[in-house]
C-alpha positions in Angstrom: -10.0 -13.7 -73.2 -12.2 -16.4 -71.9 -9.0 -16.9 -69.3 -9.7 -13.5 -68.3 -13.1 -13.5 -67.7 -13.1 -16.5 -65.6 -10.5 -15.5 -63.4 -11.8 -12.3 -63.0 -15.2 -13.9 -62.0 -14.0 -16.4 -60.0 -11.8 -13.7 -58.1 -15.4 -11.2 -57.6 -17.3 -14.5 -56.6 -15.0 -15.6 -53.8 -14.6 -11.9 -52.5 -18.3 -11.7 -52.1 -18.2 -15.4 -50.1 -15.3 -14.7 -48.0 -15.1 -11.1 -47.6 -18.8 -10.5 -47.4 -20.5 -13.5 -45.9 -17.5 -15.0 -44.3 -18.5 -18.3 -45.6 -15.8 -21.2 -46.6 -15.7 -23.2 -49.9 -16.7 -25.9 -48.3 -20.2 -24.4 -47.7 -20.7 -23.1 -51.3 -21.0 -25.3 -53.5 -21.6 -23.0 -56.5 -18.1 -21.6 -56.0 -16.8 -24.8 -55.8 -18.2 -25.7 -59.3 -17.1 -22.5 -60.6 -13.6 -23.0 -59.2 -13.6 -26.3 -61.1 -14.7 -24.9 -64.3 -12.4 -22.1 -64.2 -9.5 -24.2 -63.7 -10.4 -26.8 -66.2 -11.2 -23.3 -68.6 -6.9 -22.2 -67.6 -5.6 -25.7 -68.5 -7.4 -26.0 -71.8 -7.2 -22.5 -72.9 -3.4 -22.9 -74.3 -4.2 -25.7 -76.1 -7.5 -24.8 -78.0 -5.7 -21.2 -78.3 -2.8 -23.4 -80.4 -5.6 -25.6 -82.1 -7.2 -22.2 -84.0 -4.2 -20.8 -84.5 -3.2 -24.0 -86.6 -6.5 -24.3 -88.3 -6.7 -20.2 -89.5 -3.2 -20.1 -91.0 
């Protein structure tokens, strides 16, 4: 879920930067750390996911 959100986020976030500003990554920096976050959020995910599932059986 938390996959979810932060794509989902990250997709309305750089819409509003490119499509609506017409700014580039390299001037936000918020979006950059959000892009970071959400990518470090989609590499853990499977892995915590697989941690509870172990630890609730």
């Amino acid at each position: 879920m938390t996959c979810g959100i932060m794509a989902t986020d990250l997709a309305a976030n750089w819409y509003a930067a490119y499509g609506i500003r017409h700014t580039t990554l390299s001037i936000q920096p918020a979006l950059q750390r959000l892009a970071a976050f959400a990518l470090l959020v989609s590499l853990t995910g499977p892995f915590v996911r697989s941690s509870l599932r172990r630890i609730s059986i």
